[in-house]
N, C-alpha and C positions, 0 to 999 in steps of 0.2 A: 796457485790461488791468485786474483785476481777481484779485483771490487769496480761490480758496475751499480752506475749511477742510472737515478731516473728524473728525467723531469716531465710532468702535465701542465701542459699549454693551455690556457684555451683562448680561440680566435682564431685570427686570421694567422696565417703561415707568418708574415710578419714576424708577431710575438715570438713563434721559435726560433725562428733567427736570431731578436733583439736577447731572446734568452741564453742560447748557447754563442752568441756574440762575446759575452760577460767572459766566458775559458780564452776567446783568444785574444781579450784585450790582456788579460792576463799570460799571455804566452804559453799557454797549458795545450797541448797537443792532443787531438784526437784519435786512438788507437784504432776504435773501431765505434760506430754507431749506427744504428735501425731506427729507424722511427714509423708511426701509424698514423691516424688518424682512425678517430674513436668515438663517434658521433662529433658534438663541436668544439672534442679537446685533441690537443697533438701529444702521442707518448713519445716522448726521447729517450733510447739506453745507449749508454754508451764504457767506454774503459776509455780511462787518460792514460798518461804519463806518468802523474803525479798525483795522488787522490787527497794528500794534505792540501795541497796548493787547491785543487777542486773545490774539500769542501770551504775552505776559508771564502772564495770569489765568491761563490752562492750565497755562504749567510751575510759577507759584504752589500751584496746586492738584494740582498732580503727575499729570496727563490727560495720554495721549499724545494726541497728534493728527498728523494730515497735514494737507499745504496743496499747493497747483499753482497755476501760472498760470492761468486759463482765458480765453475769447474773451466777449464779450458784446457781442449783434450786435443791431443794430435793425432790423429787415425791415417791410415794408408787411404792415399788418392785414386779410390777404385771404388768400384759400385755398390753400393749398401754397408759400407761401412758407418757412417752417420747411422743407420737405421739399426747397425747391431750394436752403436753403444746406446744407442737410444732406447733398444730394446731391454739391453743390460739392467741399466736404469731402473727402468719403470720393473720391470721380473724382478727386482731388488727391493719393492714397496717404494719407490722414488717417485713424485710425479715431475714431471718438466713441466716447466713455468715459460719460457721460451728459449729460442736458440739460434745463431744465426755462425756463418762466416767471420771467422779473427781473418784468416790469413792464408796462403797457399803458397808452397817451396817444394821442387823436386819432386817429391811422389809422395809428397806430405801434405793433409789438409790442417788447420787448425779452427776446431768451433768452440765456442763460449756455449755453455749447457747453464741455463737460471733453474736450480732444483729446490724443490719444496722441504731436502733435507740433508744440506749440506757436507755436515760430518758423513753422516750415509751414504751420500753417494762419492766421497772422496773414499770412501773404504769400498765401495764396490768397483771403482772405477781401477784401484789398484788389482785386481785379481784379471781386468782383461788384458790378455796377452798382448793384443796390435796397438794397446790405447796407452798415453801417458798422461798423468797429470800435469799440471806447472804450478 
């Protein structure tokens, strides 16, 4: 398991900087992060290091943010694998919320899965064979 953060920006690219600036004045480590743009706001998700230390700098700095649980699966680094846990998922009444790239080692991928229902899809995720939880 794993807990990513959300922050909405709005402005200029700026602001999301001066925003996630706030974690590395704080010394707090970037694991992995995506960000959009969303008509005139910026979405940031990301996973830390450290998600006490996270939310503490936030409400220091008065940023709202969201957090969730998410999945973070390691799948074999071959073709359509993302697509059969993803498939998994959703066949399982799960919807995905988003999903992006943790990590890559050896003939291993690892993605971050944001699902609509958490418990459920930690229990579905346990019956695929090539897939593991963290």
């Amino acid at each position: 398991m794993a807990t990513e953060f959300e922050l909405s920006v709005a402005g200029p690219t700026r602001n999301l900087l001066d925003a996630i600036s706030v974690l590395s004045n704080q010394l707090i480590n970037l694991e992995t992060v995506a960000t959009a743009k969303v008509d005139d706001r910026f979405v940031v998700r990301f996973i830390t290091g450290n998600d006490d230390e996270c939310r503490t700098a936030f409400m220091k700095a008065d940023l709202p943010f969201r957090e969730r649980k998410v999945l973070v699966l390691d799948v074999y680094n071959k073709p359509g694998q993302w697509l059969k846990a993803a498939r998994c998922l959703t066949d399982g009444g799960v919807e995905l919320e988003g999903s992006y790239l943790l990590s890559q080692k050896n003939d291993r991928l690892r993605f971050v899965f944001g699902v609509s229902d958490y418990p459920k899809a930690k229990k579905i995720v346990g019956q695929i064979t090539d897939c593991s939880v963290d």
